[in-house]
Structures are given as structure tokens and as C-alpha cells.
C-alpha positions as CSV (number, residue, x, y, z in Angstrom):
1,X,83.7,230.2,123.2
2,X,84.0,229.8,126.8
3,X,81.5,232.2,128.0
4,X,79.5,230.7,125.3
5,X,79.4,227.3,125.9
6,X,79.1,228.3,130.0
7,X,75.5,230.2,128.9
8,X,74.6,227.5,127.0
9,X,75.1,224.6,130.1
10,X,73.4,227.2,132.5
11,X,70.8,227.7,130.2
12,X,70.8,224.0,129.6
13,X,70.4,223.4,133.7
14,X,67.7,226.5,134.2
15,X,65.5,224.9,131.3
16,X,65.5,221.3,133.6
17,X,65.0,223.2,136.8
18,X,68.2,222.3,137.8
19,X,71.7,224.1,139.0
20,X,75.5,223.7,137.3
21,X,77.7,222.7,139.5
22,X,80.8,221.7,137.3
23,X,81.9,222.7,133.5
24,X,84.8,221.2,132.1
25,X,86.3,221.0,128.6
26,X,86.3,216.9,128.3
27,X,88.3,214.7,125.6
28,X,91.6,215.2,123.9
29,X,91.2,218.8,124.9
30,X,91.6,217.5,128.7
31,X,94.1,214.8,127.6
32,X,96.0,217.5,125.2
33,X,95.7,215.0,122.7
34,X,94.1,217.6,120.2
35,X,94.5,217.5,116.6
36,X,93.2,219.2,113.2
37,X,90.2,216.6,113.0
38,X,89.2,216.9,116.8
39,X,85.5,217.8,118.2
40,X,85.1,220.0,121.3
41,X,83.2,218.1,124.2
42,X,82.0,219.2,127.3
43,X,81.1,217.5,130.4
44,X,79.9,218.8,133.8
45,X,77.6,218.1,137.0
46,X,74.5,219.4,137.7
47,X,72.2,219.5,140.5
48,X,68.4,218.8,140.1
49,X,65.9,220.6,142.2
50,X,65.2,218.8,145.6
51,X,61.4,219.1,144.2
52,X,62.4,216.6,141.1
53,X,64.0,214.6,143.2
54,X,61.3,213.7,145.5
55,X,58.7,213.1,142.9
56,X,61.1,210.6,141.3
57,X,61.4,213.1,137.8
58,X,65.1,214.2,137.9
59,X,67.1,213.1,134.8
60,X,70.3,211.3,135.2
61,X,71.7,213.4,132.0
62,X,71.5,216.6,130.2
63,X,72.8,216.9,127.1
64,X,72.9,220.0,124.2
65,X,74.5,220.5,120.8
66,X,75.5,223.6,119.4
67,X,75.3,222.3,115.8
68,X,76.6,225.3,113.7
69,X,76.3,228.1,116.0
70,X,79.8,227.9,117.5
71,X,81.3,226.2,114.1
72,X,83.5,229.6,112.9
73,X,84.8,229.9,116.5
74,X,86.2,226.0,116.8
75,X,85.8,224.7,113.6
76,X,83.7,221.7,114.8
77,X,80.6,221.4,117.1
78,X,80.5,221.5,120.6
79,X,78.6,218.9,122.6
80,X,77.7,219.5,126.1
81,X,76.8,216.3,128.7
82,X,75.7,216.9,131.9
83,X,75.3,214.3,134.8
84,X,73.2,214.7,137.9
85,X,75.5,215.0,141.1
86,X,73.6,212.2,142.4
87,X,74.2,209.5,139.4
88,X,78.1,210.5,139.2
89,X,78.8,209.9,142.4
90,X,75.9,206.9,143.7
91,X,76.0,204.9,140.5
92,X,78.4,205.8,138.0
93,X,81.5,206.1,140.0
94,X,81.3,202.9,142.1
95,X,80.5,201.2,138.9
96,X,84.4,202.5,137.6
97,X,82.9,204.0,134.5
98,X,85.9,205.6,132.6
99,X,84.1,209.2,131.6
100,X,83.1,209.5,135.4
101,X,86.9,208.7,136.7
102,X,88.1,211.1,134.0
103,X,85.8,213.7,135.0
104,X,86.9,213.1,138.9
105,X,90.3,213.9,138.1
106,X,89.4,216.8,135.4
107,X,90.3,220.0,137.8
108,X,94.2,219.0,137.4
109,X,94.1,221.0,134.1
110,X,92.9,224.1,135.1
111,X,93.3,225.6,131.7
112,X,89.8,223.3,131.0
113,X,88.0,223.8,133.7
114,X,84.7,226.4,132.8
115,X,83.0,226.6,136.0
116,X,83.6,224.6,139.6
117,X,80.9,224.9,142.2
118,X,82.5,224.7,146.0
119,X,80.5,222.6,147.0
120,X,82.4,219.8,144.9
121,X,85.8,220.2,145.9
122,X,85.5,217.4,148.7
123,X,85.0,215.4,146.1
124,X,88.0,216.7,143.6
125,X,90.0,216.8,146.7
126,X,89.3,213.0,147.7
127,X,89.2,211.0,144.5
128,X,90.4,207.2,146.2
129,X,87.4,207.8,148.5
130,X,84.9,207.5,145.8
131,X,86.7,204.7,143.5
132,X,87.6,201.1,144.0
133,X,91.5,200.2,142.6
134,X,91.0,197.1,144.0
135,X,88.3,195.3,141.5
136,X,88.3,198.8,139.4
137,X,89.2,196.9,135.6
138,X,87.4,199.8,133.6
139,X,90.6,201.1,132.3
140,X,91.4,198.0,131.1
141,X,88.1,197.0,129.6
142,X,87.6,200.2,128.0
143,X,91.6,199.5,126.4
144,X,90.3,196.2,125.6
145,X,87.3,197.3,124.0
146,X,88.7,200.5,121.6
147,X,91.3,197.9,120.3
148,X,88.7,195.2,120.1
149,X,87.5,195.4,116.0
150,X,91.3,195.9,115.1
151,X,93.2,194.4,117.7
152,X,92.1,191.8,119.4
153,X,90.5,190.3,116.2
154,X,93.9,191.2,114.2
155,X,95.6,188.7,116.5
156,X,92.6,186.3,116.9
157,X,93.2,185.6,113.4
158,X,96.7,185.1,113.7
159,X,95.9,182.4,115.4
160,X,93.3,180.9,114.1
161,X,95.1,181.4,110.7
162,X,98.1,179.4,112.7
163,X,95.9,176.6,114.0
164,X,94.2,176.3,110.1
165,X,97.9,176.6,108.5
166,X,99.2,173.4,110.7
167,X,95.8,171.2,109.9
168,X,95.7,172.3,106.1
169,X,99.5,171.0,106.4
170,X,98.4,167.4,108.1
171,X,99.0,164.3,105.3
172,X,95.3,163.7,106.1
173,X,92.3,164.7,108.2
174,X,91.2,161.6,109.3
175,X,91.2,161.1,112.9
176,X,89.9,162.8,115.6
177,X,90.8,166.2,117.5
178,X,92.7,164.8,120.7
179,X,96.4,163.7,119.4
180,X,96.9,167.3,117.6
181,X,95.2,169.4,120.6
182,X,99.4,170.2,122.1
183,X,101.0,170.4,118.3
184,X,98.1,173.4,117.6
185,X,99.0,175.2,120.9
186,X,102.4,175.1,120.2
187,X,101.7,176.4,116.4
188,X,99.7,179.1,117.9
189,X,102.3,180.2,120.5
190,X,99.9,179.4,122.9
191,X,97.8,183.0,122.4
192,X,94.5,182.8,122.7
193,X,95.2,178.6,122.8
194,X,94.6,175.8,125.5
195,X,94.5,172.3,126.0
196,X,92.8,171.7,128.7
197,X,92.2,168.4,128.3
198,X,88.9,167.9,127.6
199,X,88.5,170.7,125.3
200,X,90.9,172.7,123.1
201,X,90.0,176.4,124.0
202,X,91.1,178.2,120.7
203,X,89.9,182.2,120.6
204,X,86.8,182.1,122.9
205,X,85.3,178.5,121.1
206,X,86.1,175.4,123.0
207,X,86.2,172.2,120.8
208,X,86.2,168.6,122.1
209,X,89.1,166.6,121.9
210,X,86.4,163.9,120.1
211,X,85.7,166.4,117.1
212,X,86.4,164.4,114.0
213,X,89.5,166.7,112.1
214,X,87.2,167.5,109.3
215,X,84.8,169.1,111.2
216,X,87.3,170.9,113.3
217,X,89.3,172.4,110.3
218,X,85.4,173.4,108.7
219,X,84.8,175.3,111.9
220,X,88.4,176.7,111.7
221,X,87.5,177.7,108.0
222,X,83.9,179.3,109.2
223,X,85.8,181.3,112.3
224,X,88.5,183.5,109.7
225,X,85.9,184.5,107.7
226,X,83.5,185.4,110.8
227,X,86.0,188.3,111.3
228,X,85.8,189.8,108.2
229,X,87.9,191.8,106.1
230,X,88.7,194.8,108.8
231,X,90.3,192.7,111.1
232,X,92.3,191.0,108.1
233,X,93.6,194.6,106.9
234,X,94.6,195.1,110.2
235,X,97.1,192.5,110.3
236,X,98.4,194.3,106.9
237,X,98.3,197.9,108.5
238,X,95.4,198.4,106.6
239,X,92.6,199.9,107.6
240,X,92.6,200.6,111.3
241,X,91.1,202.9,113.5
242,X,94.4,204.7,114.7
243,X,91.8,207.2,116.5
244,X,90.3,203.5,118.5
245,X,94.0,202.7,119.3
246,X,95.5,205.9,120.5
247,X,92.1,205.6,123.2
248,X,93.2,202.0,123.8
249,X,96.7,203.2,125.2
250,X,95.1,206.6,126.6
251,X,93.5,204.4,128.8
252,X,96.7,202.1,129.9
253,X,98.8,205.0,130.4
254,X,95.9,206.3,133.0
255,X,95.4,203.1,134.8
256,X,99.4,203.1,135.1
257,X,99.5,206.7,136.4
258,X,96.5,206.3,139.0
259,X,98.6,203.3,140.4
260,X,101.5,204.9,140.7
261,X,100.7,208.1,142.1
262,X,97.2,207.6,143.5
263,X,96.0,210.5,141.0
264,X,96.1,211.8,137.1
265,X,96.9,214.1,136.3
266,X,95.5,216.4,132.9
267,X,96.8,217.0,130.5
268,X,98.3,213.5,130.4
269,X,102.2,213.4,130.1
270,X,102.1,210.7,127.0
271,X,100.3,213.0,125.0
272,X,102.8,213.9,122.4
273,X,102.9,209.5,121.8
274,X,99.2,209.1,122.6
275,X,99.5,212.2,119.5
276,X,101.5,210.0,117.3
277,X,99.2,207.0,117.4
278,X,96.4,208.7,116.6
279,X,97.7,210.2,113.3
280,X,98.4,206.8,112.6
281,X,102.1,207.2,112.5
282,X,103.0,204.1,114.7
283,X,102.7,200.5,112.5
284,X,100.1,198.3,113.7
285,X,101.9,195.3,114.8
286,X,103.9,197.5,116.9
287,X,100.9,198.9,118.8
288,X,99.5,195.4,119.3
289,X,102.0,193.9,120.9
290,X,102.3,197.3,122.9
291,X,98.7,197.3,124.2
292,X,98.6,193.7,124.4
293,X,102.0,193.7,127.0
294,X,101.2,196.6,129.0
295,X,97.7,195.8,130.2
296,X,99.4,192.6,131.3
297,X,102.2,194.8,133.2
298,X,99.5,197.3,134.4
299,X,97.3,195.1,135.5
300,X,99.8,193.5,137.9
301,X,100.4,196.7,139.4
302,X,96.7,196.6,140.7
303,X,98.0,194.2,143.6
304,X,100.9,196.2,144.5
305,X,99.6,199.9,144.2
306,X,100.5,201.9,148.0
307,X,97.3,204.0,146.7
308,X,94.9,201.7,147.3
309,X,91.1,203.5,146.4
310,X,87.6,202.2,148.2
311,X,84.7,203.6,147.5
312,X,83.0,205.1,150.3
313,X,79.6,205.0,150.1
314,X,78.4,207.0,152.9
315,X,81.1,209.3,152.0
316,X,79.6,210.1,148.2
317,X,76.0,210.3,149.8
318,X,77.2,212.9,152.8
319,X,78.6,215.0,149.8
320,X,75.5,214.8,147.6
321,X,73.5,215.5,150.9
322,X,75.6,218.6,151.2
323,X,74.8,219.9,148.0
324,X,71.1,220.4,149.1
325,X,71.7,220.9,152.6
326,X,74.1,223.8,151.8
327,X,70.4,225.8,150.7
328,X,69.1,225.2,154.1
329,X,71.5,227.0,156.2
330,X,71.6,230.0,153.6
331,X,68.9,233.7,154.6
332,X,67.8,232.5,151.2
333,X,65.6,229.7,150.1
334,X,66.5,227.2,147.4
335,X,63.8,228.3,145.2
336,X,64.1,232.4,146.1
337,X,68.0,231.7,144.6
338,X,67.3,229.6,141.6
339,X,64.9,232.8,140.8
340,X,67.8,235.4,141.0
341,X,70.0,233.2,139.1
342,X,67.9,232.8,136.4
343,X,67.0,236.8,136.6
344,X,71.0,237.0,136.3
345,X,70.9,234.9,133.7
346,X,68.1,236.6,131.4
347,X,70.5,240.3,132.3
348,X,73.5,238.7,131.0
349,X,71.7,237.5,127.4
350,X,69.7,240.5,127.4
351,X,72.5,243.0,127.8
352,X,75.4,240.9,125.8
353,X,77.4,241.3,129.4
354,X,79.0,238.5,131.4
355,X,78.7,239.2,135.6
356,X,81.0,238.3,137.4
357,X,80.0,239.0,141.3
358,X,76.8,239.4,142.5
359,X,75.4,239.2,146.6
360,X,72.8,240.1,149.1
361,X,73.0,243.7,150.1
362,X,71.6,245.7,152.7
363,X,70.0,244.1,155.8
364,X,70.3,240.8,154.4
365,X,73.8,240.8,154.0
């Protein structure tokens, strides 16, 4: 499969006029979070041709699926993604994006890595030059997100279920909102509840202290059954997208590492727990109160991290720079070795071989 799915990414690049740079297995087989049901992804770097690049037509992405062709070796398809060298390291790393951060620390596992270009490994070799730990919150919003249908709703709706128990329970609902605004925060633990004053803030909705009760417990009414029955089995165990959740703490346990150690490390050293959750064999209210409590504790580790990251712009341009420059200095033109790779290329599918070493000879060399 691996000299495979290599063919198929340089074939990939070749067809766009571009060059592979980087080829890495990506997903739970980088994590080592692999199980029965898991797909085999791909990602890499590529480099377009200078000529794109100047008439404004290189792509930010490549992207190829196998469908069937590689089904009896892995039992699922293989999905290649390609980024250009200039959008991973100008606009998607800056930006904190979690696939791009992954991919910056993907060498660690060896075992994964296809194909690594030299002209990368400044950029392997100095990850907290190229990242921002500072204001980075990816982690966390991409936790926050892959627990959002199951968990953050699940508990939403413990509270608003909380808030709609103690006004269902009032002898009557005449009145207005205000004298009640404290007795519902304390009902609802104060999660995702405030009295500000003015406004009660319950689960992202702020209502006026001036609502008449009736109309606040018909908006309370309206709000449980905006979140449907998924997030309602979730607070049964019901239901939930184990898969979602074991990403939702993938992501903590990264965050937690990177600001501990300055790096991560692949495969990740949860994986056997991260393993657990995603076959589901970890009770839901247990993970929520789990993922909710640790990207509290994580987050407060952002101000106290020693390895502090800050994106160096100039530094991510010099390298991409480099990456074309490095054609310059070379006896042979950009263009002249694009030609001899492909020619390699068409030898190796023509012939069923794999090279492995090729140079100039003669004068040349």
C-alpha cells in the first residue's frame, strides 16, 4: 500500500504541474487510535510550479480517492489531501488550524511518514516558530465543536430542563422575570446561567428581568425542544457519537501535551483511552464532565506554558522561498528536473519497479 499510495500522490502532484514535498499517513493511524471501522487518510505538502504561481493559477489543495482500487489491501478507501507549501505555512498555520498543527508535528511517528522532502525539515525542526500558543484556541474549539451535538447540548438541556423544572414548580406564573433571576441560577448550578442584572443569560439567550413569567417559561418550553431528540438521548447514553467524543479529548490531550513539552508527539500516549472512548466503552456523563473540566484546566495552562510559540512570519516565507530558490542554485533547471521526474515516474509504472536512487552522471555530476 505504501508504494501505492506514494505513486498515486506523485502522480496526483505531476498531473497539477506540481512537486510532493511531504507524504504522511494522517488520522488515527498517526494518533494509533486505529480500530476495525477506521478509514486510511493521507495528507502531505506539495509544491506548485513557480510558473502557476505567478499567473495567480496554483491550487491551495489536491485531493484523490482511491475508491476500490486499494479496498482488498486495507479494507477501506484511501483518501489523499494535499496542501500547497505556500497555504500550510502563510495561511493555514498562523490561522491555528488543527489538521495543519497535526501535520507540523506528523514526522514524530516515523512509522507514518511516506515521503519527506529536505527541504522541509526547518520547518519539522522548528514547530513554535510557525504557531502562536499564545491566542492559539483551535485545540479547544475543535474539542468544543466534535462534542458540540452531544455534549454541549446534552448539558444545555440539563439546564434549561433545570430552569423549566423550578418555574413549572412556582404556585403561579404571574409576575415578572426579575425576583426569580438568583433562585434559577442557583437551580441550574450556575452552568451555562447568569444574572447579570439586567438580563438573565441562560444557554446563549439573554432574557430581560421585565419578561412576564409566562412568556419566559413558553420560551423555556420552545428552547428543549429546539435541541431535539439527539441531544436528549445523550443525556440517557443514547445515541452519541462516541467517534465525535474520542476527537473531542484527542484534541485536549494535544493541547495539554504541546504545553507541557513544547511538542507532540505521534502516536499519542492516550491512545489506548482515546481507544476506549471511541468504541463507546466510557458512559456519557462521565465523558462530559471529563471534557468539560479539562479544557478548563488546559486552557489555564496557556498562560503558564515555558514553551511559548509565535509565529514568525518572515520565518515561514524564508522557508517557502527556499523551496523554489533551492532550483536556482542546482546545474539543473526547475523545469529540466520536473521532466526527469516525471520520465522516472512513467519507468517506475511502466516496468512495475520502484527506484530508489537516481543522479546526474558524467560531466554534470
Amino acid at each position: 500500500m505504501r508504494n501505492e499510495a506514494l505513486k498515486a500522490a506523485e502522480r496526483l502532484c505531476l498531473e497539477n504541474g506540481a512537486r510532493l514535498l511531504y507524504l504522511v499517513l494522517f488520522g488515527s493511524e498517526l494518533y494509533g487510535t486505529v480500530t476495525s471501522k477506521s478509514d486510511t487518510d493521507l495528507r502531505g505538502i506539495f509544491l506548485p510550479s513557480i510558473e502557476s504561481v505567478i499567473l495567480g493559477e496554483d491550487k491551495k489543495s489536491l485531493h484523490f480517492s482511491t475508491g476500490d482500487n486499494f479496498s482488498r489491501n486495507c479494507g477501506s478507501d484511501i483518501d489523499i489531501d494535499l496542501w500547497s507549501a505556500r497555504h500550510w505555512l502563510t495561511k493555514l498555520l498562523p490561522s491555528g488550524d488543527t489538521g495543519a498543527l497535526d501535520l507540523l508535528f506528523s514526522p514524530s511517528n516515523r512509522d507514518c511518514v511516506f515521503m519527506r522532502d529536505p527541504l522541509l525539515d526547518v520547518a519539522f525542526n522548528n514547530p513554535l516558530r510557525l504557531i502562536n500558543t499564545a491566542n492559539n484556541t483551535a485545540y479547544a474549539e475543535y474539542s468544543l465543536s466534535q462534542a458540540k451535538k452531544y455534549g454541549i447540548k446534552g448539558s444545555r438541556l440539563g439546564t434549561l430542563r433545570a430552569a423549566r423544572k423550578f418555574v413549572r414548580n412556582l404556585p403561579d406564573f404571574g409576575g415578572r422575570l426579575e425576583p426569580y433571576m438568583d433562585d434559577i441560577v442557583r437551580a441550574c448550578d450556575g452552568k451555562f446561567c447568569e444574572n447579570n442584572g439586567e438580563f438573565l443569560a441562560l444557554c446563549g439567550k439573554m432574557h430581560h428581568k421585565g419578561v412576564p413569567m409566562a412568556e419566559f417559561s413558553a420560551h423555556l418550553d420552545a428552547d428543549v425542544a429546539r435541541y431535539g431528540t439527539r441531544a436528549d438521548e445523550a443525556q440517557r447514553n443514547h445515541g452519541v457519537d462516541y467517534k465525535a467524543l474520542s476527537h473531542a479529548l484527542r484534541a485536549i490531550d494535544q493541547m495539554e501535551e504541546l504545553f507541557d513539552t513544547g511538542k507532540i508527539v505521534f502516536p499519542l500516549a492516550t491512545r489506548e483511552k482515546l481507544v476506549r472512548v471511541k468504541r463507546g466503552e466510557i458512559p456519557w456523563p462521565e465523558l462530559e464532565q471529563v471534557i468539560l473540566a479539562r479544557l478548563a484546566e488546559v486552557d489555564a495552562k496557556r498562560a503558564n506554558t515555558l514553551y511559548v510559540g509565535v509565529y514568525d512570519e518572515a520565518f515561514a516565507k524564508k522557508i517557502l522561498l527556499d523551496c523554489y530558490g533551492r532550483g536556482e542554485t542546482e546545474a539543473l533547471s526547475g523545469d529540466v528536473a520536473d521532466e526527469i521526474r516525471k520520465k522516472l515516474l512513467e519507468m517506475e509504472h511502466g516496468h512495475n519497479v520502484k527506484i530508489v536512487y537516481a543522479t546526474e552522471a558524467g560531466s554534470r555530476a
